[in-house]
SEMIKOL-521727 format. One record per residue (C-alpha): x, y, z. Coordinates in steps of 0.5 Angstrom, whole numbers, padded with zeros to 4 digits, always signed. Example, Ala and Ser with C-alpha at 12.3 -4.5 7.8 and 13.67 -1.06 7.14 Angstrom:
BEGIN
+0025-0009+0016;+0027-0002+0014;
***
This chain:
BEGIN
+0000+0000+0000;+0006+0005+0001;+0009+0002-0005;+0003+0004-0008;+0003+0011-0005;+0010+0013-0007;+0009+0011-0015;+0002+0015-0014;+0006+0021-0012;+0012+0020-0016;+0007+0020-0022;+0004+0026-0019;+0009+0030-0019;+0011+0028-0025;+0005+0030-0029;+0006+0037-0024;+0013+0038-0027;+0010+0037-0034;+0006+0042-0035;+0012+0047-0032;+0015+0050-0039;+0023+0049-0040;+0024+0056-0039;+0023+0055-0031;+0027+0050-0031;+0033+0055-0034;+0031+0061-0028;+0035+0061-0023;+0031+0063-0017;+0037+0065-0013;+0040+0069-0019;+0037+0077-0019;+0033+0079-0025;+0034+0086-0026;+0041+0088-0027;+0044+0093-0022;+0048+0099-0024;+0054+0098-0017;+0054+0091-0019;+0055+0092-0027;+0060+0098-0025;+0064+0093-0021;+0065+0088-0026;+0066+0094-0031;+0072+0097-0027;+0075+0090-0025;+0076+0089-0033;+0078+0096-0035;+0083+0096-0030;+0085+0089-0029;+0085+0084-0035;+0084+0089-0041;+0089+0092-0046;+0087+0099-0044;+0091+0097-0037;+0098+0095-0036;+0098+0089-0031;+0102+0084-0027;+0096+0078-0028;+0097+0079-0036;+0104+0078-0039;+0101+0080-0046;+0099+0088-0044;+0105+0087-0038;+0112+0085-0042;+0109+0083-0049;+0107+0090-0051;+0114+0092-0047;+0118+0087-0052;+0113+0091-0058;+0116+0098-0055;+0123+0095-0055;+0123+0096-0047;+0126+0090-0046;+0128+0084-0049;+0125+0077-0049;+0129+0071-0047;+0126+0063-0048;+0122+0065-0054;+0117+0070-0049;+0114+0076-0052;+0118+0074-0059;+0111+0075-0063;+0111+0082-0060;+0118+0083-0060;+0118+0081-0067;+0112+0085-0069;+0110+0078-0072;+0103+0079-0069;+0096+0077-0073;+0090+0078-0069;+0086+0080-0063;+0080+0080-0060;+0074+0085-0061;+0072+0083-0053;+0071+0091-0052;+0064+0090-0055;+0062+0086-0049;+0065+0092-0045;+0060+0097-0049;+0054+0092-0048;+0055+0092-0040;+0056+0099-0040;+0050+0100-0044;+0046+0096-0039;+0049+0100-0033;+0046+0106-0037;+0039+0103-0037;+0038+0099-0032;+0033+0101-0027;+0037+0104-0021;+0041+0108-0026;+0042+0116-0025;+0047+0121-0029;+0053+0120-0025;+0052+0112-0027;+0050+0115-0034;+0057+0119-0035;+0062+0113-0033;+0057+0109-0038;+0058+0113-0043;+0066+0114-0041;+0067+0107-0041;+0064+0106-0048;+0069+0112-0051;+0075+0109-0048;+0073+0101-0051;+0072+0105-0058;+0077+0108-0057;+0082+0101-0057;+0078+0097-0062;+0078+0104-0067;+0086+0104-0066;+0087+0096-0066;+0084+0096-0073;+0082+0102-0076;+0074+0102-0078;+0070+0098-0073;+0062+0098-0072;+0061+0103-0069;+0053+0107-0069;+0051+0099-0070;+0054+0095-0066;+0052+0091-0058;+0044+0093-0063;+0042+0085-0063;+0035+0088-0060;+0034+0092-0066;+0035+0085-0070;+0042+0088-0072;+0047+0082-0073;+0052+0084-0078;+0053+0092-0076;+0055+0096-0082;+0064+0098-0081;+0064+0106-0079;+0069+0110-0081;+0075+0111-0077;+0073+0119-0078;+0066+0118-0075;+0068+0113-0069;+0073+0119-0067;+0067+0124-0067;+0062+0118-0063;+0067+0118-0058;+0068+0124-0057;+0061+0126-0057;+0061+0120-0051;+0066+0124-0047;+0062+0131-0048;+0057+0128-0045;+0060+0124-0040;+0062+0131-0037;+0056+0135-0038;+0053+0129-0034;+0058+0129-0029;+0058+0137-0028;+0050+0137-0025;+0054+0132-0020;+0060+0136-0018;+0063+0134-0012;+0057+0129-0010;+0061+0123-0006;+0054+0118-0005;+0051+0118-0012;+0053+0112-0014;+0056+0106-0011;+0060+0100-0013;+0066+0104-0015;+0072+0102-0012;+0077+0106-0017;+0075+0113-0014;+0071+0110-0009;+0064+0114-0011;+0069+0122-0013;+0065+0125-0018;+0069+0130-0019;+0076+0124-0020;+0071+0122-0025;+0070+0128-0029;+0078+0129-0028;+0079+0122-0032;+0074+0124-0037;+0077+0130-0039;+0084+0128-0039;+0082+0121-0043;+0079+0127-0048;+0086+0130-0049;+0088+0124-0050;+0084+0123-0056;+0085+0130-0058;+0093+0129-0059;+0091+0123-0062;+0088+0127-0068;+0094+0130-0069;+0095+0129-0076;+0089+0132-0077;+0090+0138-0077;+0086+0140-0084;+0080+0136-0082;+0074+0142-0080;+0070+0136-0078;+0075+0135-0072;+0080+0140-0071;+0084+0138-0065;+0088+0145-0065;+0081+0148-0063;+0079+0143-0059;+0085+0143-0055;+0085+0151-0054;+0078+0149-0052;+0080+0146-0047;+0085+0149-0045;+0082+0156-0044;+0077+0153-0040;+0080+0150-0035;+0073+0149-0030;+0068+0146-0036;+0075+0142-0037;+0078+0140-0031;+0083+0135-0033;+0089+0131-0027;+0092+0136-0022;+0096+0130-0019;+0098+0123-0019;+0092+0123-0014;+0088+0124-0020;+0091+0118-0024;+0086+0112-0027;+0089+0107-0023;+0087+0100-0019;+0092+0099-0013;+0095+0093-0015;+0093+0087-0009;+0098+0087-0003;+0095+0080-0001;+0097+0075-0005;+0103+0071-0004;+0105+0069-0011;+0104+0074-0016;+0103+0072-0024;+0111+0073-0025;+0114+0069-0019;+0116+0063-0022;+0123+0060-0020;+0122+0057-0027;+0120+0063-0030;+0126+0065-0036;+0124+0073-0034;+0125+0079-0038;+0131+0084-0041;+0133+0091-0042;+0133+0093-0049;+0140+0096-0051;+0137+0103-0054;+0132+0104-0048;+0137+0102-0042;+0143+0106-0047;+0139+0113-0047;+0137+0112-0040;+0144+0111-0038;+0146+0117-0042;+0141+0121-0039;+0143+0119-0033;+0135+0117-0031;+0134+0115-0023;+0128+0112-0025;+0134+0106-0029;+0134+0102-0022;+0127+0102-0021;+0126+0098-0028;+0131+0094-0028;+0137+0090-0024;+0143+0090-0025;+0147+0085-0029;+0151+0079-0026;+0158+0082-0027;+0156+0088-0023;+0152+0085-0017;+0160+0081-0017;+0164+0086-0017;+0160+0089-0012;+0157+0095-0016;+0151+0099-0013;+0144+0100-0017;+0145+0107-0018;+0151+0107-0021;+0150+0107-0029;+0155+0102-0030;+0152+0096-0028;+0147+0097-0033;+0146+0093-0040;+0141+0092-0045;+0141+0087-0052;+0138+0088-0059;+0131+0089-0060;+0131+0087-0066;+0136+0081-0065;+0133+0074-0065;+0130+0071-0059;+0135+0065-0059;+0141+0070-0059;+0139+0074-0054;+0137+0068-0050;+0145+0066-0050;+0146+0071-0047;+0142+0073-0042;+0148+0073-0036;+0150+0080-0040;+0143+0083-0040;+0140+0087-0034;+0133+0083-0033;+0127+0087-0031;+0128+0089-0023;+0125+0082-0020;+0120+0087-0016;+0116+0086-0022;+0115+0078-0021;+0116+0078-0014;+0111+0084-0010;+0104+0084-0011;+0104+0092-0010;+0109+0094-0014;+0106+0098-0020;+0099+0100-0020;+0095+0099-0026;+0095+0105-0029;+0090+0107-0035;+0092+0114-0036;+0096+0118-0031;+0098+0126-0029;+0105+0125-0033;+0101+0124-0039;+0096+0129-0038;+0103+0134-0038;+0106+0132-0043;+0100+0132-0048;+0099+0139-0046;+0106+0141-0047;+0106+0136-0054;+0100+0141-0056;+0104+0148-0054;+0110+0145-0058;+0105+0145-0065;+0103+0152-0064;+0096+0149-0061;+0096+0155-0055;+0101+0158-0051;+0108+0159-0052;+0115+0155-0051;+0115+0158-0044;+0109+0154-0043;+0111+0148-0046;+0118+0147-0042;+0113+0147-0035;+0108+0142-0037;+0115+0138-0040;+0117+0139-0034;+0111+0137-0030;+0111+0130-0034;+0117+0128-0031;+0116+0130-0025;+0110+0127-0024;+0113+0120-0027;+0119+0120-0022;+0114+0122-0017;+0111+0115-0017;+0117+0110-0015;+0118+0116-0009;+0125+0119-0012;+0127+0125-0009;+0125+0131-0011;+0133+0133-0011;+0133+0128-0015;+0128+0130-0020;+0131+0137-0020;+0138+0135-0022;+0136+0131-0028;+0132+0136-0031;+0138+0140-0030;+0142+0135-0033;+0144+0138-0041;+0141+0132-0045;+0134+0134-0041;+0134+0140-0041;+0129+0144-0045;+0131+0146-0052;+0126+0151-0056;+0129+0149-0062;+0127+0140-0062;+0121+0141-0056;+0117+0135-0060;+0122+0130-0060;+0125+0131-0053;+0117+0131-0051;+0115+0125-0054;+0121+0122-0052;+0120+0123-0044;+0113+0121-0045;+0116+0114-0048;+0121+0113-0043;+0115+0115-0038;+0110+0109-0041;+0114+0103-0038;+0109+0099-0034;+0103+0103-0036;+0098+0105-0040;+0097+0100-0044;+0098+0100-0051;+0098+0108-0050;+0105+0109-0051;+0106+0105-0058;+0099+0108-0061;+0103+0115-0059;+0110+0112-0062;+0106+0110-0068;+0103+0116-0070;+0110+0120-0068;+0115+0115-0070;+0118+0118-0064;+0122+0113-0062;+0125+0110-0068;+0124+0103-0067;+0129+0098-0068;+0127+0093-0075;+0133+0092-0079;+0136+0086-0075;+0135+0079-0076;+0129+0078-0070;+0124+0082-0074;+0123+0078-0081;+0121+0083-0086;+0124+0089-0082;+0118+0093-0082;+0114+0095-0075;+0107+0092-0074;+0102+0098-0074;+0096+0095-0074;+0092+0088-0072;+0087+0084-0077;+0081+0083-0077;+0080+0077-0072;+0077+0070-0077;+0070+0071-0074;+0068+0078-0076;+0069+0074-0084;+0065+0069-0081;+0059+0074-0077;+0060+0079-0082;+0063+0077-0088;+0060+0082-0093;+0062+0089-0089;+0069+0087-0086;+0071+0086-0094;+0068+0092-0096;+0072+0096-0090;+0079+0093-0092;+0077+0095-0099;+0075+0102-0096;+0082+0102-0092;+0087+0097-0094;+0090+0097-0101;+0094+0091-0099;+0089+0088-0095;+0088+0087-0089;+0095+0085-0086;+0099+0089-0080;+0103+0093-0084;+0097+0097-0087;+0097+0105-0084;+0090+0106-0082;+0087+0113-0083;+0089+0116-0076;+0097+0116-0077;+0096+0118-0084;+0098+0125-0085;
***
């Protein structure tokens, strides 16, 4: 008899369950079905400045020390980072639409408010900003618009998507500026920890960013990077930009973990490139030891870190295995990187670019005067000194130093090479994005490590979008790319 009931209730509940639809079964009762904007800012912040390309960090060998091979900062042994060493690279991910999604979703998710607004639209304008300057053309007013039924977005012009993005950021700092000095209207924020004013600071300073990045586009009406520049310039309270390297757009690295990504006792590390560790030794730059260790010889000769001697470098154009035999020559990168958690932040744009793209635009007769140049040059150095905490006495002394020392008559060049030197560890793709529109830096080539000898400008398309999109990513090469869609291809913004 209880057998019966047992079966009895066993068929009940399975004609019960039977008449539940499959889509019951896919909902998860203790999972939110209304998307929260703390939340989603959280996971955006956490992939912005942790695991994407705009960042530099220690949980990520490829924006950490591949780009670094790739601006010739150091050198690669065993094979590591011979790819961007060699500027051999094909392709790479378009993961900054998932980014624009969710940021979308912040933007429109119940809940939301303008502060949360401006950062969505902020966030946005830096994804494009990556995807436009890995590629050139990319989908841009069509893309993220499944819920329109738009599968395969039309490619946006490499022009019209730098004028979306800075659309976005005149937003963003509208926006902001109806929250001025709020602290409380968003939650969830763990980069600037709820400073709307930090925030407003950062959107500017990234729309600098982006306006030096047009600076072969000068004679563009539609753009003008001259005007916006003394725009913003002369209007320091609708434009406040960083103060301070208390302003940076950075993530404080983790001082918990025990092991960070780099140590690894089996872990064939990292070289100095010879050009890179040659100038800064000419110059006599402190920041040198802060980089670099010294080499083996030296550290038996009983030399100190700060005696420039004890330094040496290798060709970056050499061939991985030439340089990998010579590796007890060769100062490896300071072994700080691979050994504390804490040691360099993940910075995504800081106060010493800020200066130097100020002084970078004086020196193009965009605003102001040489006098002017020279003092934000100065400030870049400054502030990038500051942030390995070297002496002010220091500091002080090197800007006095005869090759550092400001000079009217190649202002550009010594600018943009101080901002180089200032990139190591930071910003991401930044300092090659610049290096590439300036050719400051000549980059190394015509050694046997860079068959073809040529420098990489560009990514291809990923194999997907010929899959997903056949139709119009043919018709952006073709609108583009008269070689096809190879890395060597110049895409419109560098082009004069």
């Amino acid at each position: 008899m209880k057998i019966t009931k047992y079966i009895s209730a066993i068929i009940l509940l399975g004609i019960v369950i039977s008449c539940k639809k499959m889509d019951y079964f896919q909902t998860n009762p203790n999972a939110p079905t209304t998307p929260v904007p703390s939340s989603i800012l959280t996971r955006l912040e956490s992939t912005l400045f942790i695991n994407s390309p705009v960042a530099s960090s220690g949980a990520n060998e490829d924006p950490y020390y591949g780009f670094g091979t790739a601006m010739q900062y150091f050198v690669g042994f065993s094979y590591h980072s011979q790819i961007a060493q060699s500027y051999q690279w094909v392709t790479t991910t378009m993961n900054e639409y998932l980014q624009i999604s969710d940021a979308q979703t912040m933007v429109s998710a119940p809940g939301s408010n303008d502060a949360y607004r401006a950062i969505g639209k902020l966030i946005t304008a830096i994804q494009f900003y990556s995807l436009t300057n890995k590629f050139g053309d990319v989908p841009c007013t069509q893309a993220v618009q499944l819920a329109n039924s738009i599968k395969e977005p039309a490619f946006d012009s490499q022009k019209k998507v730098y004028q979306v993005i800075l659309a976005n950021l005149d937003t963003a700092n509208t926006l902001l500026a109806t929250q001025s000095g709020a602290t409380s209207v968003i939650s969830g924020d763990f980069i600037y920890n709820n400073n709307i004013s930090k925030w407003r600071r950062f959107t500017n300073s990234f729309r600098l960013r982006v306006i030096l990045s047009l600076s072969n586009k000068t004679s563009d009406p539609d753009l003008n990077p001259k005007v916006l520049f003394a725009d913003m310039m002369n209007n320091p309270s609708k434009y406040p930009i960083f103060e301070s390297n208390s302003d940076n757009a950075q993530q404080l690295t983790n001082t918990v973990t025990p092991t960070p990504f780099f140590n690894n006792p089996g872990f064939v590390y990292y070289g100095m490139a010879k050009a890179f560790t040659d100038s800064l030794i000419q110059l006599r730059d402190p920041r040198l030891a802060q980089w670099a260790d010294i080499t083996a010889a030296a550290k038996a000769a009983g030399k100190s870190i700060y005696d420039f001697t004890a330094y040496n470098g290798l060709p970056s154009d050499s061939s991985g295995a030439f340089n990998t035999a010579r590796v007890s020559e060769a100062s490896i990168v300071n072994s700080k990187y691979f050994s504390r958690a804490d040691y360099e932040t993940n910075l995504i744009l800081g106060f010493q670019e800020v200066n130097f793209a100020i002084s970078e635009g004086i020196a193009r007769n965009w605003w102001g005067n040489v006098a002017d140049a020279e003092t934000y040059y100065k400030r870049g150095i400054t502030a990038s000194m500051a942030r390995y905490n070297i002496p002010l006495d220091s500091i002080n002394r090197y800007l006095s130093g005869p090759r550092v020392q400001f000079n009217p008559n190649r202002a550009l060049q010594q600018i943009l090479f101080q901002r180089y030197i200032s990139g190591v560890n930071n910003s991401g793709f930044e300092p090659y994005y610049t290096q590439r529109r300036t050719g400051i830096p000549v980059m190394a080539v015509k050694g046997s490590g860079v068959p073809g000898g040529k420098q990489a400008l560009r990514w291809q398309y990923p194999v997907s979008e010929y899959t997903l999109n056949e139709k119009n990513i043919k018709l952006a090469v073709t609108n583009q790319y008269p070689a096809g869609d190879i890395i060597t291809e110049r895409m419109w913004v560098i082009k004069p």
